[in-house]
N, C-alpha and C positions, 0 to 999 in steps of 0.2 A: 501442418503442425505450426503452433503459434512461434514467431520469431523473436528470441529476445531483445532484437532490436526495439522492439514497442515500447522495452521500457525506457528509452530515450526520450518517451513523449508520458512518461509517468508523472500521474499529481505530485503535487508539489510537499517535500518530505515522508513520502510514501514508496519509497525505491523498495526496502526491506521488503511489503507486504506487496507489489507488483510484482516482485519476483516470487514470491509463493505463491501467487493466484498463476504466475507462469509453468511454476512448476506443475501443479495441480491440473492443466488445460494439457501440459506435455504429458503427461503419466496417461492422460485419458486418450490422447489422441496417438500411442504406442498400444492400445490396448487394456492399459493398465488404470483402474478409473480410480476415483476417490471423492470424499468429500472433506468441507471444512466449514467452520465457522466464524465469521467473522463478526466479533463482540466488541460494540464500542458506547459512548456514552452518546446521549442527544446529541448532533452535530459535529460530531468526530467525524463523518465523512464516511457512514456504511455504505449508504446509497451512492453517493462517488464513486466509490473503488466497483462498487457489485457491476454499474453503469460501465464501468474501467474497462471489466473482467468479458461484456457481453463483446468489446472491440479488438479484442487481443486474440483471438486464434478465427478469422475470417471461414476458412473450413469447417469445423464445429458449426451443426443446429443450435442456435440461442433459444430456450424457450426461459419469459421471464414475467416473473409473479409475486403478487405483494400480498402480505398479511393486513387483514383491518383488525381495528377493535369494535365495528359496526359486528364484523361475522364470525369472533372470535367466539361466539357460543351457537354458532348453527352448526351441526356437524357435517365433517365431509366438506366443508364449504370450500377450504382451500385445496383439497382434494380435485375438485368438481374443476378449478383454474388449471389442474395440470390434464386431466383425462380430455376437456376440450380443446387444451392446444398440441395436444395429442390423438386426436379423435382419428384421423385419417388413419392409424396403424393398429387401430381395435380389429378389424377385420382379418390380421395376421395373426392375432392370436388366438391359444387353444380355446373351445366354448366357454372350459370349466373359469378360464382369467374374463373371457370376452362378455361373458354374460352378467356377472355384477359388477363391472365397471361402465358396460353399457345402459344399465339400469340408471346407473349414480348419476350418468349425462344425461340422462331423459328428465328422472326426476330430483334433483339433488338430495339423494337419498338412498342407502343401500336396502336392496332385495328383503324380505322376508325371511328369515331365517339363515343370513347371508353374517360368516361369523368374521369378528374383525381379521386374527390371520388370511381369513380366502382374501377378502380385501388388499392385504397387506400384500400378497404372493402376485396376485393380479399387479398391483401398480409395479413390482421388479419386473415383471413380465413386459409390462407393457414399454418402462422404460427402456429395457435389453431389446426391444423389439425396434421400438424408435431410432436406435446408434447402431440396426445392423449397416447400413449402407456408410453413415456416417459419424462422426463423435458427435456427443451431445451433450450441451452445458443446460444444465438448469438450475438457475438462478433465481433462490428467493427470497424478495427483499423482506424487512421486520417479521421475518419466519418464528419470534417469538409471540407474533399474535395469531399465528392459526388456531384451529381448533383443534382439540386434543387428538381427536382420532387423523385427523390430517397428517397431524406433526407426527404422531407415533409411527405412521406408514412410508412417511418419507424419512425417516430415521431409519426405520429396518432396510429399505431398500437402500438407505445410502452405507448399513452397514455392510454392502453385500456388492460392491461395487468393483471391488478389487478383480476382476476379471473381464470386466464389462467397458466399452471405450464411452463413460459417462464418469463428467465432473456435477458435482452435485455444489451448488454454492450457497448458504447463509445467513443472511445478519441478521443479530440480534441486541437486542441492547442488556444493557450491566444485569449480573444477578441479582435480584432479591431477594429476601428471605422467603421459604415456601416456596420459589419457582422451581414448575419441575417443566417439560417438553423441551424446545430447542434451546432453551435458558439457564438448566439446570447443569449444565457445565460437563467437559470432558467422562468424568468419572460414571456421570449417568447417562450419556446420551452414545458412547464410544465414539464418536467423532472428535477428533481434535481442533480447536480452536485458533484463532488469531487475534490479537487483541490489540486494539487500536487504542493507543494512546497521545497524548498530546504532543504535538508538533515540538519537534527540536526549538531549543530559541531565535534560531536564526532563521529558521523555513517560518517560524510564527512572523516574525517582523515584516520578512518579503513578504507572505501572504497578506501583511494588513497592509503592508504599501499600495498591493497591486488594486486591493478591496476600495481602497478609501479613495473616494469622488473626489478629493479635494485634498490637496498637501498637508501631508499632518505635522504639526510643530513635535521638537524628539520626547518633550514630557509628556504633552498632550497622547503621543503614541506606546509612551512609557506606560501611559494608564490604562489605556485599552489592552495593553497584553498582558496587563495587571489580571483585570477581571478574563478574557478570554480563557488564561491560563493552557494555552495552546490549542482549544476547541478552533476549529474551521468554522464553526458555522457563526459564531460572535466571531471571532477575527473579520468573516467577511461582511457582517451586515451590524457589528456594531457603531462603526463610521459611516456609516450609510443614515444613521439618528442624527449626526452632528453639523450644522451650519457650517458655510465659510471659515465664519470667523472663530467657531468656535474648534473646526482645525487648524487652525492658524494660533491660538493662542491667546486670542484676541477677550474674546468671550469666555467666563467661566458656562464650567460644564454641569448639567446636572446632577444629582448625586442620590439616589444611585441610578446610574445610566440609564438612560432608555434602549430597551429593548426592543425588534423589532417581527413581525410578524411572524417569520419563520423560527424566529427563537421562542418565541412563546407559544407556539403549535406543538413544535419540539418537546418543552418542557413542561406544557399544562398535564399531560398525563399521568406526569407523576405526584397530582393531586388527587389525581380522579375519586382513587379509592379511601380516599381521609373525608371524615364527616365534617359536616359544613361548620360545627363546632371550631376544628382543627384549622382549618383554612381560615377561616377569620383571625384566629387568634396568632396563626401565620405571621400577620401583617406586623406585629410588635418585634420579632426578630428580623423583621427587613427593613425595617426604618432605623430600628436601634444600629444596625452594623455591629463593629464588635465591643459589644459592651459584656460586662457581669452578667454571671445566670441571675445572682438576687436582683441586679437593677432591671432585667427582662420582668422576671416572675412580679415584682411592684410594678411594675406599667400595666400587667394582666390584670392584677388584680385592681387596681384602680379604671381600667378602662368595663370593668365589670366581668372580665372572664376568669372560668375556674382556674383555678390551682394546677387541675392535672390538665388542663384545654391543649396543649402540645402533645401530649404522651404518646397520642396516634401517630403522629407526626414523625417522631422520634421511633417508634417503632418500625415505623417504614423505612426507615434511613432518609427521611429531608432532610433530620435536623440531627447533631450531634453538640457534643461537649467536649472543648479542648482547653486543658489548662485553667476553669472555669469559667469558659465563656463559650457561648451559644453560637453557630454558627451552620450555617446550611452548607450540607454535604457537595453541595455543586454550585460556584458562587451566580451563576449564570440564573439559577430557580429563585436568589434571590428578589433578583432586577425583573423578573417573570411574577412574584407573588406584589411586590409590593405598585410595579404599574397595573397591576388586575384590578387594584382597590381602586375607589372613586378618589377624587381630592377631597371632600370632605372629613371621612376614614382616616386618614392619611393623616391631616392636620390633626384629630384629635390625637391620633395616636405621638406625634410628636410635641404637641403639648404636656401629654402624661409624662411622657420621656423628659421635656422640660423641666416640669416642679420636681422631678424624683433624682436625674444626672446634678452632680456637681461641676460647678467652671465653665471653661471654654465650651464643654461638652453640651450643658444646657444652653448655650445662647445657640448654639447652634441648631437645634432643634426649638427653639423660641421662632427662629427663624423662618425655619419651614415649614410652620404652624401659622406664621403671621403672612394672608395677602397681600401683596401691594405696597410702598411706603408706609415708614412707621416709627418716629422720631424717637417712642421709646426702645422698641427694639434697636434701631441704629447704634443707639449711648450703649445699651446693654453689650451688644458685638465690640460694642470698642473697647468697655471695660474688661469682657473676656481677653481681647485683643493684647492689654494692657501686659494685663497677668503671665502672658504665654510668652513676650517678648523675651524673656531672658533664655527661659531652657528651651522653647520650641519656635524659631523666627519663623517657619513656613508657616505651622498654625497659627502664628499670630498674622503673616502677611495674608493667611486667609480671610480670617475673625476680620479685617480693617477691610477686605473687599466686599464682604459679604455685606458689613456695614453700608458702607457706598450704596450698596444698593438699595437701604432701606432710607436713603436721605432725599428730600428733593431740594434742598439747599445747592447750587453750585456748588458754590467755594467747597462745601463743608463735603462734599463728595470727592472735588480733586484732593481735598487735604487727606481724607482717608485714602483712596487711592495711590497717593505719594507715601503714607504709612507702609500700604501694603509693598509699592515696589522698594521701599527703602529693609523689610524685612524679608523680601526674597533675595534681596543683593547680599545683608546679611548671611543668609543661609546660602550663598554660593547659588542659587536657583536663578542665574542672570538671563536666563532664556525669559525666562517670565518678566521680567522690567522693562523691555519699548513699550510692549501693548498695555502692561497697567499704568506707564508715565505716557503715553498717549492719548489715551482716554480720562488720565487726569487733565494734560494742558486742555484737552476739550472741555473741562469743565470748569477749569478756575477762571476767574474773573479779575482778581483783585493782584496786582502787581509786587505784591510780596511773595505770595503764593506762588505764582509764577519763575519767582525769582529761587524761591526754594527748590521747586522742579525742575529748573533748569539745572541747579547744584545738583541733584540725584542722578541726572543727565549725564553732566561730567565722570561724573564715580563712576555710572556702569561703563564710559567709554575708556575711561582708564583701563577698566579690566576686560573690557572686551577688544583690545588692539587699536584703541586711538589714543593713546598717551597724550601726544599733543593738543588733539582738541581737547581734553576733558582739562588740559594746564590751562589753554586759551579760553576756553569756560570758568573756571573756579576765580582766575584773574580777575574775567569780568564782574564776576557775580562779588568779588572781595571788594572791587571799586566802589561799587555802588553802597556796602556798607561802611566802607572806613570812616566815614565819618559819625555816624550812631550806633555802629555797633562794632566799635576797633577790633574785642577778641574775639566776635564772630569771623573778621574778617582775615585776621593773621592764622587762624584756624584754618580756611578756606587756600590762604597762600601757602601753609604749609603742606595741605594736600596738593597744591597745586604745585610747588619744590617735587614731590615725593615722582609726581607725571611726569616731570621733566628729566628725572634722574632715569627713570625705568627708556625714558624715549631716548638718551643719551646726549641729552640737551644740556649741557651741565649750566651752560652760558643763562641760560633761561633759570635755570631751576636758583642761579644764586640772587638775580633779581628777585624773587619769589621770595625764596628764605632771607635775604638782609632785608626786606620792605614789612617780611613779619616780627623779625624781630626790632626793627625799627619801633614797632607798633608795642609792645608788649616790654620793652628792656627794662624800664622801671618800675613796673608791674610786682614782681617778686611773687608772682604765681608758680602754678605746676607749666599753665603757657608760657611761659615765660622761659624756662628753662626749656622747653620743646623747643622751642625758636631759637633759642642760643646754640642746643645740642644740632639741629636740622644746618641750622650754619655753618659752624663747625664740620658736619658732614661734606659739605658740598665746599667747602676751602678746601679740605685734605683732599678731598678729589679732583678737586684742580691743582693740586701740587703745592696749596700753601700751607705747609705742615705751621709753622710758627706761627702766624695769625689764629688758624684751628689750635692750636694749643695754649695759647694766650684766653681764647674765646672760654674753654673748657675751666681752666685755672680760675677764672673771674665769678663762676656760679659754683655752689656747693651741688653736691648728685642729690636729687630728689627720690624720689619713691615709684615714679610715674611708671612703668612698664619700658611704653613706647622709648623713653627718655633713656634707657638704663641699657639700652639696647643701642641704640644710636651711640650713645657715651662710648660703648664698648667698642661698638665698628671704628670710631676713631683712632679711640685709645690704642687700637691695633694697626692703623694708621702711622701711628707716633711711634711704633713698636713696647711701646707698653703693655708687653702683653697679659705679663700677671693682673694687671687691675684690669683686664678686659675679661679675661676668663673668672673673677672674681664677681665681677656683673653679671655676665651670663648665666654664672649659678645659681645667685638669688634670684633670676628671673623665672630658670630651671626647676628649681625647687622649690618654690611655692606656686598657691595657684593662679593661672592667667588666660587671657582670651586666648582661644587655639591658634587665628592666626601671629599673634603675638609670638609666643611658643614656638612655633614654626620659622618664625624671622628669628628670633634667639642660636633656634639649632643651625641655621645656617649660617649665620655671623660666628658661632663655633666651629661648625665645619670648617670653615674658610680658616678659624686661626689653630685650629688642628692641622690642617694642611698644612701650613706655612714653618709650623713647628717642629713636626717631624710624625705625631701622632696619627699616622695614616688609616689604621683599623679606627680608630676613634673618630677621625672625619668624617670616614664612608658611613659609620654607624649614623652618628649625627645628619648626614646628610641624605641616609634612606629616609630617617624618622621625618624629616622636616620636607621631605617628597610625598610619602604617605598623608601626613597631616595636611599639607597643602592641595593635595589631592581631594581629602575628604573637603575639604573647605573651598576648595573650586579658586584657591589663589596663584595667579599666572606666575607672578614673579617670583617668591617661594619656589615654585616646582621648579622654575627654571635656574635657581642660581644653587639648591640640589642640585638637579641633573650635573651643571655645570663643575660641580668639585668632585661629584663622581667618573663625570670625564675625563677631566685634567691627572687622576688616580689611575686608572685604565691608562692613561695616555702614556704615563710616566713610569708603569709598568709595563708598558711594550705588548698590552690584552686589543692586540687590532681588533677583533669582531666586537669586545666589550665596550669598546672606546667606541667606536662606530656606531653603534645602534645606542649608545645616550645620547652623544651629543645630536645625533642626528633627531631624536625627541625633543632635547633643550631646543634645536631650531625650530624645528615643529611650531612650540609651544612659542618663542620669542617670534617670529614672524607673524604668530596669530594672533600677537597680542602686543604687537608694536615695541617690541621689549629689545631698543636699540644696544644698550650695552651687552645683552646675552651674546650676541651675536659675533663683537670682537673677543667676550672672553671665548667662545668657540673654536676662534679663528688659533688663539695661543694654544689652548689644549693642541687642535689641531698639529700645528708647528712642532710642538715637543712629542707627537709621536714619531714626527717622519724624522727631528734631530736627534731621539734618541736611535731609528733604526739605520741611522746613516743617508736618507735620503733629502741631502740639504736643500736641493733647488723646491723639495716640496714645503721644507719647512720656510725657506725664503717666501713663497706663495702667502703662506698660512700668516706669518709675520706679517708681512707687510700689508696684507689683508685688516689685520688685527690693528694696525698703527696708523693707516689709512681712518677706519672707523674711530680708534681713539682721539687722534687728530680733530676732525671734524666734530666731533663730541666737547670738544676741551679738556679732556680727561688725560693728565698729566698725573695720576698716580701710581707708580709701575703695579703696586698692590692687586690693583684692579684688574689689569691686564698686562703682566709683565712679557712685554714682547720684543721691546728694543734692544737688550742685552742679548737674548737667543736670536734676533735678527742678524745681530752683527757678528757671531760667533757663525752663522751656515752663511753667511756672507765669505766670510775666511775660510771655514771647512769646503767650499765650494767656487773657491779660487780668485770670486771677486771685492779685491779686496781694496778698488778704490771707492767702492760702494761702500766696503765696510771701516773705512775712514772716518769717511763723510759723516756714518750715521754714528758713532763713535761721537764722533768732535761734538754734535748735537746732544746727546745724553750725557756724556761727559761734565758738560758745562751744564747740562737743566738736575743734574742727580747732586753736581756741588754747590748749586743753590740753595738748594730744598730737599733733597733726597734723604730716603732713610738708610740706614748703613749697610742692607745687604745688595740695594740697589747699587751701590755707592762700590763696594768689593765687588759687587759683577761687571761694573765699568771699568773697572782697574784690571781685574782676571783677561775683561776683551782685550784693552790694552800691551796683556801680557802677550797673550795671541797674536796680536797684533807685531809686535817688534821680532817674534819670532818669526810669525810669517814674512815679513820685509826679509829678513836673514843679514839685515847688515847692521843691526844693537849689537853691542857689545853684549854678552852672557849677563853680565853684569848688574845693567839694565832689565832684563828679561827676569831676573832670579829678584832685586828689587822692586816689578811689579807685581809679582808673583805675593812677596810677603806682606806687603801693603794691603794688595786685597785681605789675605789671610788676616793680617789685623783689624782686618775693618768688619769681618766676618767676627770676630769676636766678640762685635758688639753686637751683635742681635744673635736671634736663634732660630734663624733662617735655614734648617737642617739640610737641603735637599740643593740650598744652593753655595752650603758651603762646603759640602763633600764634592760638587763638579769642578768646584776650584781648587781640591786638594788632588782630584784624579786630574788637573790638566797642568798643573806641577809636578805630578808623580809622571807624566808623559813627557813634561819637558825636561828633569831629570833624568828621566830613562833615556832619549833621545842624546842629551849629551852625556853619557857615560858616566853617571852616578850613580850607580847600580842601587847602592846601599840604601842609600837616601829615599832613591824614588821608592824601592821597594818597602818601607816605613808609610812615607806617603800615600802609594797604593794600597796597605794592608787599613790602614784607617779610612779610607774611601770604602774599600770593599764592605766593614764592619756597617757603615753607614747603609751604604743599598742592598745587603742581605737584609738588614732590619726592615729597613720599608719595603723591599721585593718589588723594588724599581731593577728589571731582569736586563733591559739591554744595556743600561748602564754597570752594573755589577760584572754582566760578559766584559763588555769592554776593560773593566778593570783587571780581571783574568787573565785577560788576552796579553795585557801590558805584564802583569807580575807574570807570566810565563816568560815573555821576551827578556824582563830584565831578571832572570834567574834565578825565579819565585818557586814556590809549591804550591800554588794555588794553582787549581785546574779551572779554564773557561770550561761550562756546563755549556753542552752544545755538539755541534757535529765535526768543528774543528778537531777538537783534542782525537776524536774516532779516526778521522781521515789523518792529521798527524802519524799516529803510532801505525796504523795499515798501510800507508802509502809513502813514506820517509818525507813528508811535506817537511820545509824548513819552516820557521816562526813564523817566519815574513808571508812568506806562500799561504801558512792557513789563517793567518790573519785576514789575507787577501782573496782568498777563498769564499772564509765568508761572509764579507760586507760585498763579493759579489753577488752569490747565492741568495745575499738577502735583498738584491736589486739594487745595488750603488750601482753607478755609473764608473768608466776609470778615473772621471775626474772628478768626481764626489769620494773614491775610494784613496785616490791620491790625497787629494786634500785631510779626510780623515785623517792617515798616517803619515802627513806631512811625506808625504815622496813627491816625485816626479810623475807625470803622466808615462814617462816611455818607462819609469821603472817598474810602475804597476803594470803594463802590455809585456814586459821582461816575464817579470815572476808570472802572470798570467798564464802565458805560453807553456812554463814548466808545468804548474796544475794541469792543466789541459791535459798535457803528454802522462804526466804520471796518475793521473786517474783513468785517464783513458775515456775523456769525454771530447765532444765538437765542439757545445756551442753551451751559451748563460743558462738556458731552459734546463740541460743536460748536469748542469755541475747542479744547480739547486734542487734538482731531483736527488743528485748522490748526496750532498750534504743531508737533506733532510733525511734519506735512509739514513744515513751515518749518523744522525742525533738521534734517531729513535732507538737504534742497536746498544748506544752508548749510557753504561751503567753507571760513569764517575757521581759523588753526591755533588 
């Protein structure tokens, strides 16, 4: 009996139908027999699986047999392959079966008056005769080209199996109209079918891996599973057409691919029966690809064929009409009809296609009509090239390669060349830009040219994870022009500013930007104000908010996009945030380039976040991920990711926070994107400070201050980490560390800082004299309000409700019940709204102890009222539950280490648990049980 283990070693996306051919081999080898058919299109893989089917039950006689289209009209022919590899078991049966089937082996031909049933009765005979000792599979392959009286016989006998220890096996390929025998489907033939369809996407991709001789580049294989459309037989032999190089990326491919010998054996027959009319006229719908019915039908009739010359074609099902356009039922018969033609054929046909397509479309086929270099065709591809730059950059980075290759000029083929890789970079297609700027510096000559290439150089390494080199390129390349062409050059440094900023170079990036706007200041251009705004950038990001606002002050706001957007990231900088979101919107609301749009929405998100508008950031910063996605731009996605993090984070969503930012690193590591990385590090930080787990958020900080450090990047905006440093410094008991780091922001936020920075150094501050314990009250309650005032000045929502819950604690703490509980209820209003959850608990937790009505949401309040836990106890419950440490739990609620191991010990006993594992088990049942709103 066949062992389902075999199908461990099943083709590849083929599980489903190995296991029905297993089934089908088990039913027979119990006695119980059957037949099936397996129907799939050319190169689907029949002959595999039937080949499969003869290895899977080693018990089982195999007898195996093929249909031709040579004997598909002798009759009995296929007949005649089963009675000889049967021949030795004629002698076991009765005269009236043995005598015309021994006739059909002698002469391939039935008896003289020998009527098709005795025939038919004879082959069940003979088969039931064969499977008495042992099962027996018989397997027949393209069983839709037997001959009719064959197939009829092997039909009735395989209807008739159901008793007999015989699998009856198969293929045939797709119905057609008018087929009737093994072909004609379920309905007519009573056997049930199996229908092989095109490989999963993922089983197609490993299979063209496994196929291709040579490493394939991911578009390059993008395209091949384009046309394969899951067929096995193109997945496996259409890389097997293509060069080295032209798996590699290197080389453009042909168009439409070359097919290769088993595909077109495969596919010729279903020309067979279309007159020579039809097949000719074939050839205009496989060159054309997907164009108009009327632009097909004018290429007929110019190239002289009728009007109806398809109709055949179309009736057979080669050809169909979708949407109004022409297009072959199986894209693979394409690439099979139109390499059948000679090259001469070919060419005229894409000539007619020429004079008759309009734009891009006719150079292209000008193309493939023209042999060899051809200086007018080259102009022609360019000026298509032209045209197509705005709404389609790939077809135009095509139009400029294809160009190249109609030039024998050097130069003038690196220059198109560098066209093309500069419109694939465009269109985010960066895989495609070394090999076409490779095979351009191969061909330029002339030291301008060169120097352009090398610019295009830069850009793609900017976005593909070398920041720094592509800043150390655009530098160079700016030197060389500063002097004949100044605003090509401060162009060149501002892109070069923009490498430096993404790499976390700020130190670099403002050399860049002062030497462009050096170059440009009394200009009174649209550059001009780029270079002022770029400046401006990279000051506020080193902490010089005055000089950046001096700079701002001195230019009026332009029109320019880029500019208006930069303006804006400032101006939120300086906390101006109305004129920032005022910018945003005109960039918003009318129309602009997508990555532009993209950088807009995320310079929103960021000042949505900061505001308090949190559904409104995350929206902002899906949209400006999505887009940035479509547009293949690194930094975009990543500074998304990054505010959708810091949102998760500050919501206490562990899995959701975790698998962003763990993408934003993804995407920043791969693409040199140094700042991503410490804003990471902050998100990080604030989920373990909001879940109480200080020493992680200490990690995460200083991680993030480390990186800003070394960056220059002294504007808390960007990565506010110093202030939450020094607060799990204190929460976490070391608090001559949290001095130190204190004294240092302290004095860099009353330099230069903006004012919520400025109230979160004051709030630590407050913390700070509290945790010593020997300030006077006094002291503590006037650092307290000074933040508070200084928090007034901006609208920093998220950081001024932490400094009214750590007044509302230090309140509570000393015995102002009243007060703090005011305090409290205003924080709480604040983090209900944004659904910052473990902050809001914490607030709970507090207005219970100071003799609130507000319920902490949670498993406390549960364990509370069940267990007679005091405040203190399930306060301490559960920031253990939630994995504090005691001296991370201590620190949160300002106790003692021995007083948190005190109350501990009570939980323990009145829950009736042993150990940490044990209590956050019961907590977590107890939040789930627990119905408070």
């Amino acid at each position: 009996m066949p062992d389902s283990r075999a199908a461990a070693h099943t083709m590849l996306g083929r599980a489903t139908e190995i296991s029905a051919l297993l089934r089908l081999l088990q039913g027979a080898a119990s006695g119980h027999g059957g037949a099936l058919i397996v129907v799939g299109e050319p190169g689907s893989g029949r002959t595999t699986l039937l080949r499969r089917a003869l290895t899977l039950d080693g018990a089982a006689r195999a007898v195996h047999l093929t249909g031709t289209a040579a004997e598909s009209d002798l009759p009995y022919a296929g007949l005649h392959q089963v009675v000889q590899a049967l021949r030795g078991h004629l002698p076991e049966l009765p005269a009236a079966q043995r005598a015309p089937l021994g006739h059909l082996l002698a002469t391939c031909a039935p008896r003289p008056g020998d009527t098709e049933p005795a025939v038919r009765a004879a082959v069940l005979g003979l088969l039931g005769g064969a499977a008495a000792r042992r099962p027996l599979l018989l397997a027949v392959d393209d069983a839709h080209l037997l001959d009719p009286p064959s197939a009829d016989a092997l039909l009735f006998a395989a209807r008739r199996m159901a008793d007999e220890p015989v699998a009856m096996l198969l293929t045939a390929g797709p119905r057609r109209a008018g087929t009737s025998g093994v072909g004609a489907g379920p309905a007519a033939t009573g056997i049930p079918e199996l229908t092989l369809g095109p490989l999963a996407p993922a089983d197609a991709r490993e299979l063209l891996r496994r196929s291709a001789p040579h490493p394939l580049h991911r578009y390059v294989a993008d395209r091949l599973l384009a046309v394969a459309d899951g067929n096995p037989l193109a997945l496996t032999e259409l890389p097997e057409t293509l060069t080295p190089a032209q798996c590699a990326g290197g080389q453009p491919i042909e168009e439409p691919l070359v097919p290769g010998a088993r595909l077109r054996a495969s596919h010729l027959p279903w020309l067979d029966g279309l007159p020579e009319t039809a097949r000719a006229a074939l050839l205009v719908p496989a060159a054309a690809g997907d164009t108009p019915v009327g632009d097909v039908l004018r290429a007929l009739a110019l190239l002289g064929h009728q009007a109806d010359a398809l109709t055949p074609a179309e009736e057979a099902g080669v050809l169909g009409t979708h949407h109004g356009r022409m297009a072959f039922r199986d894209p693979r018969l394409r690439l099979v009809v139109y390499h059948e033609a000679c090259a001469a054929r070919r060419r005229a046909t894409h000539q007619a296609l020429a004079e008759i397509l309009p734009g891009p479309a006719a150079a292209r086929h000008l193309a493939a009509a023209t042999p060899g270099p051809n200086q007018a065709v080259a102009k022609a591809l360019e000026a298509a090239a032209r045209s197509a730059t705005g709404p389609d950059p790939d077809l135009c980075a095509e139009l400029y390669e294809h160009a190249a290759a109609f030039t024998r000029d050097d130069d003038e083929a690196g220059r198109l060349l560098g066209l093309a890789a500069a419109g694939r970079q465009r269109s985010g297609a960066v895989e495609h830009v070394p090999a076409l700027l490779a095979r351009a510096l191969a061909r330029a000559r002339t030291p301008a040219l060169r120097r352009e290439l090398a610019i295009l150089q830069a850009r793609h390494r900017s976005r593909t994870g070398r920041p720094r080199d592509a800043h150390r390129l655009l530098r160079d390349a700016a030197e060389q022009l500063t002097g004949e062409q100044p605003s090509r050059a401060a162009e060149l440094l501002l892109e070069a500013a923009d490498s430096a900023v993404h790499a976390a170079d700020s130190r670099a990036a403002m050399g860049s930007a002062w030497q462009a706007y050096r170059l440009t200041r009394l200009t009174g251009t649209d550059l001009a104000e780029a270079a002022a705004v770029h400046l401006a950038q990279v000051l506020a990001l080193r902490g010089e908010r005055a000089q950046a606002r001096e700079l701002l002050l001195t230019r009026g706001a332009g029109e320019a996009v880029g500019a208006l957007v930069g303006r804006a990231e400032v101006l939120s900088r300086l906390e101006e945030y109305e004129g920032a979101f005022a910018l945003l919107d005109r960039v918003l609301e009318g129309p602009g380039e997508p990555l532009r749009q993209a950088a807009a929405l995320g310079c929103r998100a960021w000042l949505r976040l900061w505001t308090g508008d949190w559904t409104g950031a995350r929206t902002d910063a899906m949209e400006a991920v999505e887009c940035a996605e479509r547009r293949r731009e690194p930094a975009a996605l990543a500074q998304g990711l990054v505010v959708v993090g810091s949102i998760e984070a500050a919501r206490g969503r562990v899995t959701q926070c975790a698998a962003v930012l763990a993408r934003a690193v993804g995407v920043a590591r791969a693409h040199g994107l140094g700042i991503v990385l410490g804003q990471v590090a902050v998100a990080e930080g604030l989920l373990a400070l909001g879940a109480g787990k200080y020493e992680e958020a200490v990690a995460g900080y200083e991680r993030a201050g480390a990186l800003a450090g070394s960056a220059g990047i002294e504007d808390p905006s960007v990565a506010p980490w110093a202030a939450n440093l020094i607060e799990a410094y204190i929460r976490s008991g070391r608090l001559a560390e949290a001095r130190r780091e204190h004294a240092r922001f302290d004095a860099e936020m009353r330099r230069s800082g903006p004012s919520w920075a400025l109230a979160a150094g004051v709030r630590c501050r407050a913390l700070l004299l509290e945790a010593d314990g020997a300030a006077a009250p006094g002291a503590v309650e006037a650092a307290f309000h000074e933040a508070l005032e200084r928090h007034a000045h901006s609208r920093v929502v998220f950081e001024h409700a932490r400094t009214v819950l750590c007044h509302g604690q230090w309140l509570r703490r000393t015995g102002q019940g009243p007060q703090a509980r005011a305090a409290l209820e205003e924080a709480l209003s604040v983090f209900v709204r944004l659904g910052a959850v473990p902050w809001e608990q914490a607030v709970r937790s507090e207005l219970r102890a100071a003799g609130g009505r507000y319920a902490r949401r949670g498993g406390a309040d549960t364990l509370t009222r069940g267990t007679r836990l005091t405040e203190q106890e399930a306060r301490i419950a559960a920031l253990v539950a939630g994995g504090a440490t005691n001296k991370e739990t201590a620190a949160a609620l300002f106790l003692s280490t021995k007083t948190v191991e005190f109350h501990l010990g009570n939980v323990y006993r009145k829950l009736g648990v042993r150990s940490r594992s044990e209590l956050a088990r019961t907590f977590s049942a107890a939040a789930d049980r627990q119905i408070l709103p």
